[in-house]
Each structure stands twice: as structure tokens, then as C-alpha cells.
C-alpha positions as CSV (number, residue, x, y, z in Angstrom):
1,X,154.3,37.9,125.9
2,X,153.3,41.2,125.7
3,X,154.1,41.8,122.2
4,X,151.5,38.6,121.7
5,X,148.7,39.8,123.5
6,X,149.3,43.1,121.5
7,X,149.0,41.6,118.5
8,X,145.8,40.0,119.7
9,X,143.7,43.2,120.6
10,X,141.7,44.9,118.3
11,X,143.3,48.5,116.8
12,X,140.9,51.6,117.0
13,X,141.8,55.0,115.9
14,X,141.1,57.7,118.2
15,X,138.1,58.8,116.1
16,X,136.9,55.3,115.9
17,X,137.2,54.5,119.5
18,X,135.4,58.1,120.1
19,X,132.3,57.2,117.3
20,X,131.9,53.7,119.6
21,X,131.8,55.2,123.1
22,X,129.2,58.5,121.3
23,X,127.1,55.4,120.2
24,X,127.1,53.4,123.4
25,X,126.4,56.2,125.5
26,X,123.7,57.6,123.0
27,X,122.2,54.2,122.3
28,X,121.8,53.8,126.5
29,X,120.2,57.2,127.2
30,X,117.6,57.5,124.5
31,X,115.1,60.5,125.1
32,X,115.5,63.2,127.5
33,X,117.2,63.4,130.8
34,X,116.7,65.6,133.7
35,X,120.2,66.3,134.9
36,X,120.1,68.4,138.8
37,X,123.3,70.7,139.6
38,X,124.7,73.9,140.4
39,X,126.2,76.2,137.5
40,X,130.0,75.8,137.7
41,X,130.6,78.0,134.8
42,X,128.5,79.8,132.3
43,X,129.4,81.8,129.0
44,X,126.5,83.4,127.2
45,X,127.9,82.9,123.8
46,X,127.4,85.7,121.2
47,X,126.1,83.6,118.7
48,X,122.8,83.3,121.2
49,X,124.2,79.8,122.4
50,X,125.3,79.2,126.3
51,X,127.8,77.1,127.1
52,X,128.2,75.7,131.1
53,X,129.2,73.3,133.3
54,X,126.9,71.6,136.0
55,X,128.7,70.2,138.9
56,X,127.7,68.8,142.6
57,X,130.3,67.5,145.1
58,X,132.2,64.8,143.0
59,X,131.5,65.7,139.2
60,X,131.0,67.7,136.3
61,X,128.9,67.7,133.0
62,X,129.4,70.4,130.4
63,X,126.1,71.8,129.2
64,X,125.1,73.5,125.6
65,X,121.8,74.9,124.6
66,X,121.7,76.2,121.6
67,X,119.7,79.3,121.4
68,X,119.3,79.7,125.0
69,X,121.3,82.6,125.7
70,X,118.2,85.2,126.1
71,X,116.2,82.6,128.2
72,X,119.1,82.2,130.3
73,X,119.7,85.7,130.8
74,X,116.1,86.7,131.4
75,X,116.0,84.1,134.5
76,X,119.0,85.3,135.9
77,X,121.0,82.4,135.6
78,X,124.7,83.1,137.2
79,X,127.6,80.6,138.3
80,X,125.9,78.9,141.6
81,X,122.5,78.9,140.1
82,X,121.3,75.5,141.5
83,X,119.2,74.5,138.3
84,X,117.4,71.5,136.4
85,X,118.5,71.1,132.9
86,X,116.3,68.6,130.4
87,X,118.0,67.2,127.2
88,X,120.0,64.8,125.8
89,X,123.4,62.8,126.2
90,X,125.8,63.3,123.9
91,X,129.4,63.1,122.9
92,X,131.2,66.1,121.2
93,X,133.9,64.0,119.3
94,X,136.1,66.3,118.5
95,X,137.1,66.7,122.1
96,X,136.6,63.5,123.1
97,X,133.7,64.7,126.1
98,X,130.2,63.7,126.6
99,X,127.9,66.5,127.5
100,X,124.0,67.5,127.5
101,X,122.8,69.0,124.7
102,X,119.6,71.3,126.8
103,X,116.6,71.6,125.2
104,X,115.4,73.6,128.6
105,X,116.5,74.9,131.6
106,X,114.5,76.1,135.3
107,X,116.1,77.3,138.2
108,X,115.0,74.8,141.4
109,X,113.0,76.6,143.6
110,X,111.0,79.1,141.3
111,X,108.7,76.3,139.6
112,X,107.4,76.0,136.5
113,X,105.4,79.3,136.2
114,X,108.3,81.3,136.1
115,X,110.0,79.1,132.9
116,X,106.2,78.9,131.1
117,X,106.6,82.8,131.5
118,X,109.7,83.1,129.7
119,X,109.1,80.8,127.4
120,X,105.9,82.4,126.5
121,X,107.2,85.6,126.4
122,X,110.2,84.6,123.9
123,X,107.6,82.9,121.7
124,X,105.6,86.2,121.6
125,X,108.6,88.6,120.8
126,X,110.0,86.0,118.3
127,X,106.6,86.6,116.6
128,X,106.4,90.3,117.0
129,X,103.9,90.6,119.6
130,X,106.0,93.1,121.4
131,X,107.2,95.2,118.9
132,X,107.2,99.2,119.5
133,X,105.5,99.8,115.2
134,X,102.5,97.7,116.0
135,X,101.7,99.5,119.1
136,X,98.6,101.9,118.8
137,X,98.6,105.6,120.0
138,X,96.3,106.4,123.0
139,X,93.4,108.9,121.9
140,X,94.3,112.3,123.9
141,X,90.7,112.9,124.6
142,X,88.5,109.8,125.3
143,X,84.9,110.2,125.4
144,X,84.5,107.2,127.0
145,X,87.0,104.7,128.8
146,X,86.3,101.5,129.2
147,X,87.9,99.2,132.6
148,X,87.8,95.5,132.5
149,X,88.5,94.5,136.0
150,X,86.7,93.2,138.7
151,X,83.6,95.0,140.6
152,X,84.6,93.7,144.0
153,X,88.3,94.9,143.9
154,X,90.7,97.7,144.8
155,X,91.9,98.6,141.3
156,X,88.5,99.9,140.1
157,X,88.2,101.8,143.3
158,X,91.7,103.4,143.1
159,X,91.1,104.2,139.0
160,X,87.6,106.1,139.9
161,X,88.8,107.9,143.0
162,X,92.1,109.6,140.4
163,X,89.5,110.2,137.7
164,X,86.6,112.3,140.2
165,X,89.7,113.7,141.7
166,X,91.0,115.1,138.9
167,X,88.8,114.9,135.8
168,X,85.0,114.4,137.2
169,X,83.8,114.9,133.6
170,X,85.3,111.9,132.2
171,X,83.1,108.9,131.1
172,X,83.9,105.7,132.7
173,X,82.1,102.4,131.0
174,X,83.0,99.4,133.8
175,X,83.0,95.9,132.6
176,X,83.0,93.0,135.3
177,X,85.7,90.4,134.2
178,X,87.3,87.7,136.7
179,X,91.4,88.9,137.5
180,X,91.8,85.4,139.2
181,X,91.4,82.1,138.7
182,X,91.3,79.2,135.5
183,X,88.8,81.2,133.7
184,X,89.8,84.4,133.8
185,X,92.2,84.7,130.4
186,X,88.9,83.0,127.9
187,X,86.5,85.5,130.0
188,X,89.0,88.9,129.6
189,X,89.5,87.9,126.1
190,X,86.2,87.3,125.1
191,X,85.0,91.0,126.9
192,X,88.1,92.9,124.4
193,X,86.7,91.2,121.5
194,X,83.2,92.2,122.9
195,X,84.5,95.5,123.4
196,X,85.8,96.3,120.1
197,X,82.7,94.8,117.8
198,X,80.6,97.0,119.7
199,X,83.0,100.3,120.1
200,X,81.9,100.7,123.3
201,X,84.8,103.1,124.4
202,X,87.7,104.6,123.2
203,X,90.2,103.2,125.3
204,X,90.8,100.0,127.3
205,X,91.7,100.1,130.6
206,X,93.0,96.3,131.4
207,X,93.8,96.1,135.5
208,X,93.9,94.3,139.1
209,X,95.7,94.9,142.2
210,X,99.2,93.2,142.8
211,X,99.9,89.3,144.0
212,X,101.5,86.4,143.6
213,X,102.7,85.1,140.4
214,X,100.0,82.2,140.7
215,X,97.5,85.2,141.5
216,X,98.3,87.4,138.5
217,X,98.9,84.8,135.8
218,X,95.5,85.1,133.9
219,X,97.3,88.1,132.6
220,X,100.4,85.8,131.6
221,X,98.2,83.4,129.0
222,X,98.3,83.3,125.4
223,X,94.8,83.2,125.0
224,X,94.3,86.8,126.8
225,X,98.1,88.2,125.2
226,X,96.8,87.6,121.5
227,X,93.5,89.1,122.1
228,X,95.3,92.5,123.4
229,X,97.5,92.6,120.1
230,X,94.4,91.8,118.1
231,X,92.2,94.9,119.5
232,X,91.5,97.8,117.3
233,X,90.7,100.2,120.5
234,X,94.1,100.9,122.5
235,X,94.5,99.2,125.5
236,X,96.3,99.9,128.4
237,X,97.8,97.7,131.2
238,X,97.9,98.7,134.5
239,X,98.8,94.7,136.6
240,X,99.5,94.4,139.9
241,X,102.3,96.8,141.3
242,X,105.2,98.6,139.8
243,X,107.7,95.7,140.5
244,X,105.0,93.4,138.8
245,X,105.3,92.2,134.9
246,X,103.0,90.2,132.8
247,X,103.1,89.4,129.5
248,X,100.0,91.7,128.5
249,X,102.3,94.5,129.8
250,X,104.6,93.6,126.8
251,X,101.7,93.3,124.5
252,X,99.7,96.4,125.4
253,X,100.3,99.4,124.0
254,X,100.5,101.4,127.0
255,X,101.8,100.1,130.3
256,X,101.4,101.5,133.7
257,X,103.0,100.4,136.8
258,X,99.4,100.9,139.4
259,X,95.5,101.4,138.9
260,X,96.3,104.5,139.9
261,X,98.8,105.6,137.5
262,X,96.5,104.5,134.3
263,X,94.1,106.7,135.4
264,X,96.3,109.5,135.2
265,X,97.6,108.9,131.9
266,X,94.3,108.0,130.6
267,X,93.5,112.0,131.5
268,X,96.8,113.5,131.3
269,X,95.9,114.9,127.7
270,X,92.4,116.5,129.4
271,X,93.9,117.5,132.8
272,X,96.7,119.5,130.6
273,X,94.0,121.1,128.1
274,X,92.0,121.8,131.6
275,X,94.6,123.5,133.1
276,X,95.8,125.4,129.7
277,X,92.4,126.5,129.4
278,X,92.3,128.1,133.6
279,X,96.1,129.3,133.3
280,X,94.8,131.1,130.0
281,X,91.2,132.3,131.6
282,X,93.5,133.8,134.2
283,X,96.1,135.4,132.2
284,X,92.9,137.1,130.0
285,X,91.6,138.2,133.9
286,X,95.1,140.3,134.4
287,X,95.0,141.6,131.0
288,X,91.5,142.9,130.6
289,X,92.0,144.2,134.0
290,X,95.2,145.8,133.6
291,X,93.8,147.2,130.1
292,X,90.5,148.6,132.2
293,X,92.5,150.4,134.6
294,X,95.2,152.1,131.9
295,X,91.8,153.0,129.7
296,X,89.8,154.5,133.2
297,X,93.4,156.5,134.2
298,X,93.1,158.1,130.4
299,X,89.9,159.0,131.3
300,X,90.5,160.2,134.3
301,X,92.8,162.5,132.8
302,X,90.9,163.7,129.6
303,X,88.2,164.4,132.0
304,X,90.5,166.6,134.1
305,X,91.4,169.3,131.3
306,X,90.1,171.9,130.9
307,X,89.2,171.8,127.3
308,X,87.2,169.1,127.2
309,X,84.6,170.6,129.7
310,X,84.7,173.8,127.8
311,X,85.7,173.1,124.1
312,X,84.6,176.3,123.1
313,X,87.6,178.2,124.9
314,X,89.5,176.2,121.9
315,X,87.4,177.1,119.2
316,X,87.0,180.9,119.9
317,X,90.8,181.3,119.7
318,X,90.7,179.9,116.0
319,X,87.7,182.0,115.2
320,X,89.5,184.9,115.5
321,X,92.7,183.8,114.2
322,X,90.8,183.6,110.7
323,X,88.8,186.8,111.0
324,X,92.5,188.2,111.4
325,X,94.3,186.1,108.7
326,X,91.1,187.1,106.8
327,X,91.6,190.9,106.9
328,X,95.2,190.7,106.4
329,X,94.6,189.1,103.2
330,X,92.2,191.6,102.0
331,X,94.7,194.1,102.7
332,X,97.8,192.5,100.9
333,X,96.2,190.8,98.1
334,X,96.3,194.2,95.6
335,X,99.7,195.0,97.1
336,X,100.6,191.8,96.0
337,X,99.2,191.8,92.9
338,X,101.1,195.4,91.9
339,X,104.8,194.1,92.6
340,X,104.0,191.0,90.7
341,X,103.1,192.7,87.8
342,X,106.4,195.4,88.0
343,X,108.4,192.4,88.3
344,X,106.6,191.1,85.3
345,X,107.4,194.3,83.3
346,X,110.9,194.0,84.3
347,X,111.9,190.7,83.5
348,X,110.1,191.5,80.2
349,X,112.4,194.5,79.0
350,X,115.5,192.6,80.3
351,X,114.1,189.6,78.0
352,X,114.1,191.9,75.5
353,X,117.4,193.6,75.8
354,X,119.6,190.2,75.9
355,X,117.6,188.3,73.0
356,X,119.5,189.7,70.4
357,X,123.1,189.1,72.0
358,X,122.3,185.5,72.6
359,X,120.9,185.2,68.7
360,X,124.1,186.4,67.6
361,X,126.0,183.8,69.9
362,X,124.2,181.1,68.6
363,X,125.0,182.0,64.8
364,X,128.5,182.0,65.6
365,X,128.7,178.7,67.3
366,X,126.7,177.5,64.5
367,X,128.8,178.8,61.9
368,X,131.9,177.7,63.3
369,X,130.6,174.3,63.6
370,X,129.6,174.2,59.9
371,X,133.3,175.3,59.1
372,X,135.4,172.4,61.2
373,X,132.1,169.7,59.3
374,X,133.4,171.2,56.2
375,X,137.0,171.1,56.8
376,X,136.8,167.4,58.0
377,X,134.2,166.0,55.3
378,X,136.4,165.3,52.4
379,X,138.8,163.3,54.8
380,X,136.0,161.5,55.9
381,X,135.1,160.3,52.4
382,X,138.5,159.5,51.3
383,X,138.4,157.1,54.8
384,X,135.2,155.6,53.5
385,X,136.5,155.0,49.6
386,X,139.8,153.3,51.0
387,X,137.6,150.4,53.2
388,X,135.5,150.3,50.3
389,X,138.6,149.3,48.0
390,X,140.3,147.2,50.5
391,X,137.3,144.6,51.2
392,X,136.5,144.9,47.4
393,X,140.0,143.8,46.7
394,X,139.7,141.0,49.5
395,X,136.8,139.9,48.1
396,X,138.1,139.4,44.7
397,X,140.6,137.4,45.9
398,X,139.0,134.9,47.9
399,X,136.7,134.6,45.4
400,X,138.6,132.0,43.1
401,X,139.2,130.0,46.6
402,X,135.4,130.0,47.5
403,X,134.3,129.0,44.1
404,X,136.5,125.9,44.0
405,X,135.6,124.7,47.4
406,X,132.4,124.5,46.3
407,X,133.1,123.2,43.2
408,X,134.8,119.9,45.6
409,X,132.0,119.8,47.9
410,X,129.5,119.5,45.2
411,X,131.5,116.3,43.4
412,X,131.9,115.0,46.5
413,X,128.3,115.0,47.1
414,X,127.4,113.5,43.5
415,X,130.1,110.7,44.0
416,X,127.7,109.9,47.1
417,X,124.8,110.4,45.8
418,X,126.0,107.6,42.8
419,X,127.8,105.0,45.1
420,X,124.3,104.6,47.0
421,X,122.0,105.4,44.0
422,X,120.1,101.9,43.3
423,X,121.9,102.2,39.5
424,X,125.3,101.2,41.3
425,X,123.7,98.1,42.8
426,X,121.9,97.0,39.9
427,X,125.3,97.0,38.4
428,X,127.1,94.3,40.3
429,X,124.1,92.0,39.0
430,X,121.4,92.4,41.5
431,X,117.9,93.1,40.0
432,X,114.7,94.8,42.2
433,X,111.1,92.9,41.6
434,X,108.3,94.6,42.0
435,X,104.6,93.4,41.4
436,X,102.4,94.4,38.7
437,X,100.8,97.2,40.8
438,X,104.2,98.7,41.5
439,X,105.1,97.3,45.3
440,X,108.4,96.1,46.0
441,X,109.2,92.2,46.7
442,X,111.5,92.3,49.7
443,X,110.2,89.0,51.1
444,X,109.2,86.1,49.9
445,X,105.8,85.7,51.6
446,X,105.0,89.1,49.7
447,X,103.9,86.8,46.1
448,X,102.4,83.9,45.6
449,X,103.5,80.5,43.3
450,X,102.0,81.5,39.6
451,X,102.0,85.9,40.3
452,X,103.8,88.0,37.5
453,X,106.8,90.1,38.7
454,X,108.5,92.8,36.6
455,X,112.3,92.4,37.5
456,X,114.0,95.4,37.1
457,X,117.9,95.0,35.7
458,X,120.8,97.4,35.6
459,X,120.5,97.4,31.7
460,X,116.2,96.6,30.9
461,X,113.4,94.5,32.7
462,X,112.2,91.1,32.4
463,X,108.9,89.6,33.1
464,X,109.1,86.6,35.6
465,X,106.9,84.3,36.6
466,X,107.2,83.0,40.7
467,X,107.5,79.3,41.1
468,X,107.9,77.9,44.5
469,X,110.4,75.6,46.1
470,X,108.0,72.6,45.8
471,X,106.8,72.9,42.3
């Protein structure tokens, strides 16, 4: 009996039975689901997929969402997250399981703001919104700064107490926005784009006090997040408290963590050139004053000699220093002038004594020089004949060789010059054409049907006539 009933049923392969359970399941839960659970595991793939497992008291479900691994990460998800996952039911055939394929995933408890955030903030860096090259550089110097907060609030009051404090000579353009409610994110917007067709300032100084996430979220809207990237004049964002992000801080091109701390950057360039300019004004102080006080003791001690009150007990000395250098001159100067002239006569009778004997010295070299050029002369010449005979002799010998290698390169040369001579071609039966005023015929769109050609032949010409193909 049990071999009958087997034959009865219906065979399905494994794959087949698989395909039939995906389609039943699939065809039951069409659309999305909402599936509530704790994480059981979770493995942020590194291909930017996560794969988990939701589980409660009695069951599990394996989880994929594709693409999710930043999101995921960025919420904090961890095994024993407690979660709501939205997607779809499927079956993953080659294991045999049914899981949900997420299309998005909030931790219970934190509400929807939190997963509009990082969705929105995902969006925006996917796009390039938060990229470090778009950024703008802050001016060092503003003339003017511009703050878009409210009137009423702390921020403003915090922000103007730094910048009297610090830098009283900065400029400080307030303009009222709303930092709360439905319409603050169009309003905010529309006072940047107000800001920049105008150039009211050189720098925008976006800021509010901290809050809730509900409170601060004007500055988490699109709307407000594309019109910071979009303005030409820097902007800075100062939201809330230092433990306090919004996505305009990722957008900005500055970000500081309090009212406060914007107001010192937006001065830091001014506060530094201030203080350069007092450290230097007080380094010049020491200097000229240490330079006064070495110059006043010189004085002090030029004044104190002697010579300087009287300067004529130095020039009376070296008056009569020259009256005595004077007078001794006038006394030697014919002394002088008699010993130079003995030594003249001296030197002049010794000149004459020793001339001849160095005449005579001279001769002889000069004779026995002439003697050894005679002796070697002839020598010389015989030296010079011999070379002369040897190349002579060389060069009637190679003579003969030079003459026939030239006699070879100069057949070789006409055998060239006849093998591509036009004689050589016209010889093997080809003929050249030219026209009757003396051009050559090298193709055949050069003449027309009817024209005279003179056809020029190894042995004569001929006169042709040029009928075309068609005639």
C-alpha cells in the first residue's frame, strides 16, 4: 500500500518545490510589511549590504538590505537593537529560507525624525553636498558679518558679547529669521539667497541655541541644506550645542560647536593681527628705548673727555708737529740731494767699467751658439730630404691603387645612372606621352577624347590621337 499511494503523489524536485512555496508566499504578502523585533545577529557586510536576523520569544526571520550598511551604522544599530524593519517577503532559493528583503529600517523608540535625518543626510553626501573641495574658505578679515538668527534669543546675545569683548571694531549686520517652527527652513533660505544678491556681508553667521531634535530640525530640511551649498558668501554654522548635529553643519563650510565659538573664529584672523600688531608696538617700545639709553650713555661719555670741551689742546699738538717736520725738511732736503747725486756718479763709473766685460760675454755665447747651429744644419737637411723621399715614394705607390678605385667607383656610378635612365625603360617597350606643349601624361584625366599626343619610343616618336573608352 505504500508503494501505491507513492506512485499516486505528485514528484517535485527540490528546486521545484522551493520555486512553489517562493510563489505562494510572495503571491500572499504583496507590498510591504512592517516586521517588529530585536536584532539577533547583525553583519555589516563589506560590499555596503547588512545581513541580520530579527527574533522575539518564539522566532526568527533573517533580514537583508541591500545598501544599508552606512544607514545602519550611523543609527547605531547593534545585536538587541529593538527595531522596525519595512520590506518585502521573500524566499532565497538557494537555501531554501524565506527572509525580508528591507527597504528601511528605525530603531523603536527614536521616531521618525531621527531615520528622516539619516536618510536625508545620506541623500545629500551621495550627491556631494558634504564634500571637503566644494567647501568655501572663510575671509580672514570680514568687513561686515552677517547673523541670521533670531532677535529674541540667546545665540545673538552670546555672539555680540564675544565680538565687543574681544574685537569691538567688527561690523555686525543682524538679520531676524525664525530658528523654530514649520516656517523657519523657506524663511532662512530665502534671507541666504537675500543675502548673497545683495552682498550684504562677507560672511554668514547661521545660529540658535541648543534643543530638542523637534526644536532644531528647521536646520535638518532640504530646503534650508541646498540653499547653504548654493551661497556664494561663506557661511558658518554654529546649531545648538557641541553634542548637537544638523545637517547644515555638514553642508556649511565652517562648523562650530556654540554661538559663542563662531564668534571667535569669525575674528580669530583679526584678534591675531591685533595682537601681532601690540606684541610688535611693544617690542619697537624696548628697542627704541634700549637704543636711546645706549646712544645717551655715548653721550654721556663723549661729553666727559676732555677733548671735546677743549679741541684745541688736540690741534696745537699737530701744529707744532708740522712746524717741526717742516724745519727738518728744510734742513735735509740739500743733504739729501748731495748723496743722491754721489751715488748717481758712482753707479755711473761702475756702469762704465763692467760694460765692456759683459759685451765680450755676450759675443762669445753668441759665437758659440752659431758654431753648434752650423755643426747641426747639414744633419738637419739630410733629415728633411729623407721624409721628403719616403712619402714621395709612398705616394707613388699608392697611386696606381687610388687611380683604379676611382676608375670602379665611377663605372659603378654610370651603370646606375643607365639602369634608371628613362632610355632603359623605353627599351622593354614602354613609351612616355607628352602633350603638344611639352607636359607629361601620367593620368588619364590629364587629355581629352580628340587631343594630339607625341609618344615618345625607345627608337623615334609617333603622333597619336586620344580616343576614349566609349567611342
Amino acid at each position: 500500500m505504500t508503494e501505491a499511494r507513492t506512485d499516486s503523489l505528485k514528484v517535485y524536485t527540490v528546486s521545484d518545490l522551493t520555486r512553489a512555496v517562493k510563489s505562494v508566499l510572495e503571491g500572499h504578502f504583496v507590498g510591504q510589511v512592517c516586521v517588529h523585533g530585536e536584532i539577533g545577529e547583525f553583519t555589516p557586510h563589506g560590499s555596503g549590504h547588512v545581513y541580520m536576523t530579527l527574533k522575539d520569544q518564539r522566532s526568527k526571520l533573517k533580514v537583508v538590505y541591500f545598501g544599508g550598511a552606512r544607514i545602519c551604522v550611523n543609527m547605531g544599530l547593534q545585536t538587541g537593537t529593538e527595531v522596525e524593519v519595512g520590506g518585502r517577503v521573500t524566499v532565497y532559493e538557494p537555501d531554501g529560507n524565506y527572509q525580508l528583503q528591507a527597504f528601511w529600517v528605525r530603531p523603536v523608540g527614536v521616531g521618525a525624525l531621527v531615520q528622516q535625518f539619516e536618510m536625508m543626510r545620506e541623500r545629500l553626501r551621495a550627491e556631494g553636498l558634504f564634500d571637503v573641495d566644494r567647501k568655501r574658505p572663510l575671509p580672514p578679515m570680514p568687513r561686515i558679518v552677517g547673523v541670521l538668527t533670531s532677535r529674541e534669543g540667546a545665540a545673538i546675545r552670546d555672539f555680540l558679547n564675544v565680538i565687543s569683548r574681544r574685537h569691538s571694531g567688527v561690523h555686525v549686520r543682524i538679520i531676524p529669521v525664525p530658528v523654530q517652527g514649520k516656517d523657519a527652513a523657506p524663511r532662512i533660505a530665502k534671507a541666504l539667497e537675500y543675502a548673497n544678491a545683495n552682498r550684504i556681508c562677507d560672511v554668514i553667521v547661521l545660529t540658535r541655541g541648543g534643543g530638542s531634535l523637534e526644536d532644531l530640525w528647521a536646520f535638518n530640511e532640504e530646503v534650508l541644506a541646498r540653499a547653504v551649498a548654493a551661497s556664494e558668501i561663506p557661511v558658518i554654522s554654529a546649531i545648538g550645542h557641541e553634542r548637537d548635529f544638523s545637517i547644515c553643519d555638514f553642508v556649511a563650510d565652517f562648523r562650530c560647536a556654540t554661538p559663542s565659538v563662531a564668534a571667535e573664529q569669525v575674528i580669530a584672523e583679526k584678534v591675531r593681527l591685533q595682537e601681532q600688531v601690540v606684541n610688535a608696538q611693544r617690542r619697537l617700545t624696548s628697542a627704541l628705548g634700549t637704543k636711546l639709553a645706549e646712544m645717551r650713555r655715548r653721550y654721556d661719555i663723549c661729553a666727559s673727555r676732555p677733548c671735546l670741551n677743549n679741541p684745541w689742546e688736540i690741534v696745537n699738538p699737530r701744529h707744532q708737529q708740522l712746524d717741526m717736520l717742516r724745519q727738518r725738511l728744510a734742513t735735509s732736503l740739500p743733504q739729501l740731494s748731495t748723496g743722491a747725486a754721489r751715488r748717481l756718479e758712482i753707479l755711473q763709473s761702475r756702469l762704465v767699467s763692467m760694460l765692456p766685460g759683459r759685451v765680450q760675454v755676450c759675443r762669445q755665447r753668441f759665437d758659440g751658439l752659431s758654431q753648434r747651429l752650423k755643426a747641426i744644419l747639414p744633419h738637419l737637411l739630410e733629415a728633411g730630404r729623407q721624409r721628403h723621399r719616403f712619402a714621395e715614394a709612398q705616394l707613388t705607390a699608392l697611386a696606381p691603387r687610388m687611380t683604379q678605385l676611382a676608375h670602379e667607383r665611377l663605372a659603378r656610378a654610370q651603370s646606375m645612372l643607365a639602369a634608371l635612365g628613362p632610355k632603359n625603360v623605353l627599351e622593354r617597350g614602354y613609351s612616355i606621352l607628352r602633350r603638344e606643349n611639352g607636359q607629361v601624361v601620367r593620368r588619364k584625366g590629364d587629355v581629352t577624347s580628340g587631343e594630339n599626343l607625341n609618344a615618345m619610343l625607345a627608337e623615334g616618336d609617333l603622333r597619336v590621337v586620344v580616343q576614349t573608352d566609349g567611342e
